[in-house]
KEGURO-796078 format. One record per residue (C-alpha): residue number from 1; residue in one letter; chain; x, y, z. Coordinates in Angstrom, 2 decimals, decimal comma. Each point is the difference from the previous one (the first is absolute). Layout:
[NUM; 'A'; 'A'; [X; Y; Z]]
...
REM end
This chain:
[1; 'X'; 'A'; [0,93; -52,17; 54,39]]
[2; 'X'; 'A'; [-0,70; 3,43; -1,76]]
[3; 'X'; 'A'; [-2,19; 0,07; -2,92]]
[4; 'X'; 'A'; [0,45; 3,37; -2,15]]
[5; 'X'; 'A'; [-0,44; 1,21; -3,44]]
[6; 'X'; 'A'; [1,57; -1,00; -2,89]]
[7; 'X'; 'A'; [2,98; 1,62; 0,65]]
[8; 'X'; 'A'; [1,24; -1,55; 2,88]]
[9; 'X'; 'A'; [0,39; -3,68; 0,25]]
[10; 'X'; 'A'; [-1,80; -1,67; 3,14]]
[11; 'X'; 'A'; [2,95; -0,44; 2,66]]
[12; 'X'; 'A'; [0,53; -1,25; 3,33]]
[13; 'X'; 'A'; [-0,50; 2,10; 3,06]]
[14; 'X'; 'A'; [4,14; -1,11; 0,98]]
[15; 'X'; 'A'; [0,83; -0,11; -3,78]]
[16; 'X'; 'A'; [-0,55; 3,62; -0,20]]
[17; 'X'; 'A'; [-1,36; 1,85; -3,11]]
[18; 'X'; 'A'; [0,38; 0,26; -3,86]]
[19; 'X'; 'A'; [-1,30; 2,28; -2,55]]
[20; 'X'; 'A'; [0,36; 0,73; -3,40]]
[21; 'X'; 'A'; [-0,46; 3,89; -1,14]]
[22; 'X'; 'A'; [-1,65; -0,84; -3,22]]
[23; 'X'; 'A'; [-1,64; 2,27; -1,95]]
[24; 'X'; 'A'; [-3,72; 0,87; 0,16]]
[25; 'X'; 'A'; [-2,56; -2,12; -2,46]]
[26; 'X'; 'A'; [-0,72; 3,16; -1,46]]
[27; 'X'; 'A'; [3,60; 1,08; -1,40]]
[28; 'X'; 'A'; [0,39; -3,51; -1,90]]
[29; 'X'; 'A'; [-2,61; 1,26; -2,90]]
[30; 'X'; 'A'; [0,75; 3,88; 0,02]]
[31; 'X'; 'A'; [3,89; -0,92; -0,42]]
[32; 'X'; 'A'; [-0,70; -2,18; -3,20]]
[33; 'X'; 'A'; [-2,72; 1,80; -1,21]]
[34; 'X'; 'A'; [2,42; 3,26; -0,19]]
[35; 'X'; 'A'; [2,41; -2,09; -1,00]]
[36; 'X'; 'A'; [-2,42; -1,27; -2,65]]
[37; 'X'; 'A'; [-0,98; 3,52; -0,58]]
[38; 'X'; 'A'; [4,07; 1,07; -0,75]]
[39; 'X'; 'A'; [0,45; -2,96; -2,36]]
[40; 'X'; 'A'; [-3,22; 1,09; -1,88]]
[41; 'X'; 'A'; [1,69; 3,48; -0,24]]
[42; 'X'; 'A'; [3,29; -1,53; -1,33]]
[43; 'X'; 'A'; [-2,03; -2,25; -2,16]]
[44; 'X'; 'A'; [-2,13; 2,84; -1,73]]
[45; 'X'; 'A'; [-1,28; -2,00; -2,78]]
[46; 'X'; 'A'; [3,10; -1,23; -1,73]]
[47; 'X'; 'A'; [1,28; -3,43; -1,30]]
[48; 'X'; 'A'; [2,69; -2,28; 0,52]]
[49; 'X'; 'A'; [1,99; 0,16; 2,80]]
[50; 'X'; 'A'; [-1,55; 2,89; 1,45]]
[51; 'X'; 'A'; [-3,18; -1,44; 0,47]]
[52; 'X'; 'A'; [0,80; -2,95; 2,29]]
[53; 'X'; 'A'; [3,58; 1,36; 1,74]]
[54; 'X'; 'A'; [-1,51; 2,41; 2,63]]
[55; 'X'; 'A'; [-2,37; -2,55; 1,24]]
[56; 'X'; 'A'; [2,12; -2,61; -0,12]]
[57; 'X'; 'A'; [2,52; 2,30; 2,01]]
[58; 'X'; 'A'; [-2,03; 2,34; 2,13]]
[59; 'X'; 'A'; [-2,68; -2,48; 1,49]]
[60; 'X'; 'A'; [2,44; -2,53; 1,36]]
[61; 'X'; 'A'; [2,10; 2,72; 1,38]]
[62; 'X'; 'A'; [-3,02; 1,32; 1,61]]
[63; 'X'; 'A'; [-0,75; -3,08; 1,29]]
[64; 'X'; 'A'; [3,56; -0,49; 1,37]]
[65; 'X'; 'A'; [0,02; 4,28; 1,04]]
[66; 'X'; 'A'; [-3,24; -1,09; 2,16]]
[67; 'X'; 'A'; [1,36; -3,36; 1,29]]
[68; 'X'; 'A'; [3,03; 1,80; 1,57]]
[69; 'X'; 'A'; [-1,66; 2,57; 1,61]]
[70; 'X'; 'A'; [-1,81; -2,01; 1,87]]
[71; 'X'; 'A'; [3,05; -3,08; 1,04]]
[72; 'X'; 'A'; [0,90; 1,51; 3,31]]
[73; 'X'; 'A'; [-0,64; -2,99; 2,85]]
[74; 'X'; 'A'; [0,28; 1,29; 3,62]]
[75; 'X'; 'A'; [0,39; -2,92; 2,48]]
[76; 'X'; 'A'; [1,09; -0,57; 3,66]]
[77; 'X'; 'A'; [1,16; -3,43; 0,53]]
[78; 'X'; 'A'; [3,60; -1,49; 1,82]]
[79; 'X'; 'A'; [0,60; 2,96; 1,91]]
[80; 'X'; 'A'; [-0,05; 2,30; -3,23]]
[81; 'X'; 'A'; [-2,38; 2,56; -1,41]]
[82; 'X'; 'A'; [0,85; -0,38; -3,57]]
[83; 'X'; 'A'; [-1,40; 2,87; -2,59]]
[84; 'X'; 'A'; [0,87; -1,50; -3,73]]
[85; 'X'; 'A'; [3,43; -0,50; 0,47]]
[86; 'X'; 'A'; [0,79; 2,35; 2,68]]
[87; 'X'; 'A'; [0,74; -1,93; 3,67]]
[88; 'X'; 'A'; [-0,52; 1,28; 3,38]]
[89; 'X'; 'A'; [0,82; -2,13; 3,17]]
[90; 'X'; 'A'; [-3,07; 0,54; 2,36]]
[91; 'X'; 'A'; [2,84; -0,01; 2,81]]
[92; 'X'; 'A'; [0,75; 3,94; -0,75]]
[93; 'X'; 'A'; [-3,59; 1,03; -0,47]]
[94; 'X'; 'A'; [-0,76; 2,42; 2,94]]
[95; 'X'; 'A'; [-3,85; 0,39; -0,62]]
[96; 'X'; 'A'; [-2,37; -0,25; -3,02]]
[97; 'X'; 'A'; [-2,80; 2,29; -0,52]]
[98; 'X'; 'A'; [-2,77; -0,38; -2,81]]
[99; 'X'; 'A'; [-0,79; 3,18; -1,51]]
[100; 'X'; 'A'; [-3,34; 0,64; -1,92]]
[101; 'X'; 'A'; [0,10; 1,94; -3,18]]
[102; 'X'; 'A'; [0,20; 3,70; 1,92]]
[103; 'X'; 'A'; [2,66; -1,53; 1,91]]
[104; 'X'; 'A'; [2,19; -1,26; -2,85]]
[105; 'X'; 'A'; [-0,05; 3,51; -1,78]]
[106; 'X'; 'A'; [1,24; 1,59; 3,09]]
[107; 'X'; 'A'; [2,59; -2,54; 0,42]]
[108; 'X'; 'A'; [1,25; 0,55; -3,33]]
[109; 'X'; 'A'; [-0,92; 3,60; -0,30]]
[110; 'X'; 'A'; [2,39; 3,05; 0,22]]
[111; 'X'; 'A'; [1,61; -0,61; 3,24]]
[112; 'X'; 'A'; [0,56; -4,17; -1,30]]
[113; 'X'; 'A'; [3,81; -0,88; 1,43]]
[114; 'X'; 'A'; [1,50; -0,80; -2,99]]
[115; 'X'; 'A'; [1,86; -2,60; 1,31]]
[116; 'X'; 'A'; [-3,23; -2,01; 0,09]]
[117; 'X'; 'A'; [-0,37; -3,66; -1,74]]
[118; 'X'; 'A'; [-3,22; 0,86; -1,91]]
[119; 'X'; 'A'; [-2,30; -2,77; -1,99]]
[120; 'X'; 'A'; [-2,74; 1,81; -0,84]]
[121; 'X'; 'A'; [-3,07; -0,86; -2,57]]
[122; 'X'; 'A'; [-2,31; 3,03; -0,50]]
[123; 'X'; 'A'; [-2,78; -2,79; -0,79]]
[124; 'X'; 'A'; [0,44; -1,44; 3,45]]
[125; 'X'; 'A'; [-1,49; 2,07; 2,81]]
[126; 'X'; 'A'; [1,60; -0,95; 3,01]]
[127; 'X'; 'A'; [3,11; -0,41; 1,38]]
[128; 'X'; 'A'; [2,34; -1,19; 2,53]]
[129; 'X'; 'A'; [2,94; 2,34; 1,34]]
[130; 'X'; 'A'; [2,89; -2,53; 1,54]]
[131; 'X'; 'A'; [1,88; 1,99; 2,57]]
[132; 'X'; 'A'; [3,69; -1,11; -0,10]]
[133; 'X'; 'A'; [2,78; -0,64; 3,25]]
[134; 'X'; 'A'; [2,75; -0,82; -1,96]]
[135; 'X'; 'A'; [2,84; 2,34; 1,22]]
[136; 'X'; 'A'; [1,99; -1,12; -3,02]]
[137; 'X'; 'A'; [-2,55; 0,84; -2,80]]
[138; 'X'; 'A'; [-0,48; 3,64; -0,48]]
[139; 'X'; 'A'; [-3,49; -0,95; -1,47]]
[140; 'X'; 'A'; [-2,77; 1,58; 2,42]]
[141; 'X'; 'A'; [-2,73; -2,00; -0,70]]
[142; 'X'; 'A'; [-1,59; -1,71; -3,07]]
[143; 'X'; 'A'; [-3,56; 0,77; -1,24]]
[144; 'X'; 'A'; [-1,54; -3,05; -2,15]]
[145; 'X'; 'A'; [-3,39; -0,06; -1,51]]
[146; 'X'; 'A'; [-2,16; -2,14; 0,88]]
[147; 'X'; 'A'; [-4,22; -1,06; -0,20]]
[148; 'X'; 'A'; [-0,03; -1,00; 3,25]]
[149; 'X'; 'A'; [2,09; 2,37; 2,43]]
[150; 'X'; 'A'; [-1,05; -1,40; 3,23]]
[151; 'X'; 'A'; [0,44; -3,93; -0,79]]
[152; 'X'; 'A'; [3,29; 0,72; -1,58]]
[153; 'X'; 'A'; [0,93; 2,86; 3,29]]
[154; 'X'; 'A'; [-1,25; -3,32; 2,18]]
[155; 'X'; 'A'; [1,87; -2,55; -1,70]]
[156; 'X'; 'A'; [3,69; 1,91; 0,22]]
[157; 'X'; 'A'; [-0,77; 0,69; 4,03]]
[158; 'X'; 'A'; [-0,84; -3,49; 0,25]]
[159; 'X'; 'A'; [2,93; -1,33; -2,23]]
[160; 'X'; 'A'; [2,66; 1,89; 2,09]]
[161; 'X'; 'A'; [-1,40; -0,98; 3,45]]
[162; 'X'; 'A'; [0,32; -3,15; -1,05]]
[163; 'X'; 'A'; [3,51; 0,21; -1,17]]
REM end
């Protein structure tokens, strides 16, 4: 069994692999507090409504703002490698390659197919580029972030030998 941070969930070595692409701790306070901060500006000292709307609106839809940024699951388990709600029999995967941060920004960069499935956090460094043999899916490749680029790389390979 894998233990890993608190983004991915411990899982079986024939289970494959889970993880969540939540947000950093940090971004939680800075969202609110500039959310705070914009309210404060709407609020600029008056009474009645306007004192008690923009917070009441602003910091929950921070909250919610911050919440979705950070919902994207990517798991491999019953022959799929499922990115949110994206789905990707491991059967047509030709190879999987985890790419550091240098290698993410030169898969993406200027000469990026544009073709390409791309899930990409810029607060996640790593990534995993998914190689495709599908003859019937003009889709090249996909390119999902991920924390942990070799585990995840490991777990497809595994997944669709097994298969």
């Amino acid at each position: 069994m894998r233990q890993s941070s608190s983004s991915t969930t411990p899982v079986a070595a024939t289970a494959g692999y889970a993880e969540r692409l939540g947000l950093p701790w940090w971004a939680w306070p800075a969202g609110l507090a500039v959310a705070g901060l914009l309210a404060a500006e709407l609020w600029m000292g008056a009474s009645g409504v306007r004192a008690w709307l923009p917070f009441l609106l602003l910091l929950p839809a921070a909250a919610a703002t911050l919440w979705w940024l950070g919902r994207i699951r990517v798991t491999v388990r019953d022959g799929e490698l499922r990115v949110d709600d994206a789905r990707l029999p491991v059967r047509f995967v030709a190879d999987a390659v985890p790419l550091d941060a240098a290698g993410r920004r030169e898969v993406l960069g200027v000469g990026s197919d544009p073709l390409a499935f791309v899930v990409q956090r810029p607060w996640v460094g790593g990534a995993v580029q998914v190689v495709l043999n599908d003859p019937d899916d003009p889709t090249p490749f996909w390119v999902v972030s991920t924390r942990h680029p070799v585990e995840l790389a490991a777990a497809l390979l595994a997944a669709r030998d097994a298969g």
